[in-house]
N, C-alpha and C positions, 0 to 999 in steps of 0.2 A: 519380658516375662514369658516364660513357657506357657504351653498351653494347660498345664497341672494347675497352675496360678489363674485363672480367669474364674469368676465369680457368673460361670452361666452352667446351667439354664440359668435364662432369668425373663422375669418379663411382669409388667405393671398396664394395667386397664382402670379406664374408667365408664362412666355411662355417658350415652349421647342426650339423655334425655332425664325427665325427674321420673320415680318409680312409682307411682301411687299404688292404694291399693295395698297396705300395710295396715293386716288385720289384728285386731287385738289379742296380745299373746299368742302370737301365732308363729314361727320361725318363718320368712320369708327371704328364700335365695336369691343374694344382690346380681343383679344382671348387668354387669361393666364387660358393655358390649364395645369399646373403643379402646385399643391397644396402645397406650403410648409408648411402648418397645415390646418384645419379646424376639430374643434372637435366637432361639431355636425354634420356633412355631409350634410352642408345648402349651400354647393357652389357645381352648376354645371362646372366641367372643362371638359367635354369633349362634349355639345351642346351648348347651351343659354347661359357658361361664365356667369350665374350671379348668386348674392346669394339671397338667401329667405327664413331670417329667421324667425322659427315656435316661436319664444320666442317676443313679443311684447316688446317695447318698444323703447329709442333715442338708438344709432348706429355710433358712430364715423368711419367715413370712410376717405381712403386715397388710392391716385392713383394716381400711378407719371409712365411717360411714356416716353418715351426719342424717338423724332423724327427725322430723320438723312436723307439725300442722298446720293448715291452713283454717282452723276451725277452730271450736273451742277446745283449750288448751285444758288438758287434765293428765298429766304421766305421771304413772309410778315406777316405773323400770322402767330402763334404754340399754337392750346388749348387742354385740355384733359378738357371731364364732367362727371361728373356723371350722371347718368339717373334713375330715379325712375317707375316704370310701364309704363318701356318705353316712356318718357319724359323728355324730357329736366331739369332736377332740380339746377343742379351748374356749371359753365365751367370756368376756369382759363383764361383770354384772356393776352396772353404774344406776343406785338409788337418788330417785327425786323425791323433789316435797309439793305432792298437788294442791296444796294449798299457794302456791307461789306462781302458779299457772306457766311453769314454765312448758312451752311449745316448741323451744328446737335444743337438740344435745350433737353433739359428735362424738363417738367415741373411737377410740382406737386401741386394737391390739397387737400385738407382737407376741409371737414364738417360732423357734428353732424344732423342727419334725424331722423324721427320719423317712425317707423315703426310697422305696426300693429298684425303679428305675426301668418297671412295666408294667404294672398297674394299678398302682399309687396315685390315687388323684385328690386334690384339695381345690372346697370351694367356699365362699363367704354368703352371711347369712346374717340377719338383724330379726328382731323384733321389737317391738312397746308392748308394755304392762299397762292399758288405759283404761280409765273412766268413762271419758266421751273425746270423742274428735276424728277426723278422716289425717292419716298419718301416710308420709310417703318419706322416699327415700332419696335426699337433693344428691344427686350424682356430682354437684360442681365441686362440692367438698369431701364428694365417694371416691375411694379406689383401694385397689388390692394390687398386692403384688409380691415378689417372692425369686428369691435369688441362691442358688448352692452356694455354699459357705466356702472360701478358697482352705485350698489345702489335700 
């Protein structure tokens, strides 16, 4: 395969650790500070968590986050979004029923963005809609990542 055909940048992160500290409605920036690839060094893991890639063009991205409590369990929302130069660009809205106490979701999203290829950047983000409970973010079943689309 030429080098036209290679599906990079590309690069997927996870977190080392669980992210507590996930306030109620409140968007908080997932911190997948552990690189399981990126082979052009377009992801920040240890400030900004985002990537910014130097290679123009669309970007298939995915971010699935698994929201959990360790407390009494009451959710009414669980979203995870994307964010593009810092903005709101995609968010997954997944409705529970707090009457069923449920305490851990995963969600995952997917989309294709356009990205210009200097200073374009995309980062991942969750929140809970809650009642009561201390809410974090299990990194074992977190991670982002994001690949240019060959062609």
């Amino acid at each position: 395969l030429g080098s036209a055909m290679k599906a990079t940048p590309a690069f997927e992160a996870r977190g080392s650790a669980e992210q507590t500290g996930v306030s109620d409605n409140t968007w908080t920036k997932v911190s997948m500070n552990t690189e399981i690839f990126d082979t052009d060094s377009m992801y920040d893991a240890s400030t900004n968590y985002r990537f910014t890639p130097t290679v123009a063009g669309k970007y298939f991205v995915y971010l699935v986050t698994d929201l959990y409590s360790d407390t009494t369990y009451q959710a009414y929302v669980f979203n995870n979004a994307i964010y593009k130069n810092g903005s709101l660009m995609y968010y997954s809205p997944n409705n529970a029923n707090p009457s069923y106490d449920e305490y851990e979701r995963t969600i995952v999203l997917t989309a294709t963005i356009d990205m210009n290829g200097s200073s374009d950047y995309l980062e991942g983000w969750a929140r809970v809609t809650t009642g009561s409970g201390t809410w974090s973010i299990n990194q074992t079943y977190s991670y982002f990542g994001a690949y240019k689309i060959i062609g």
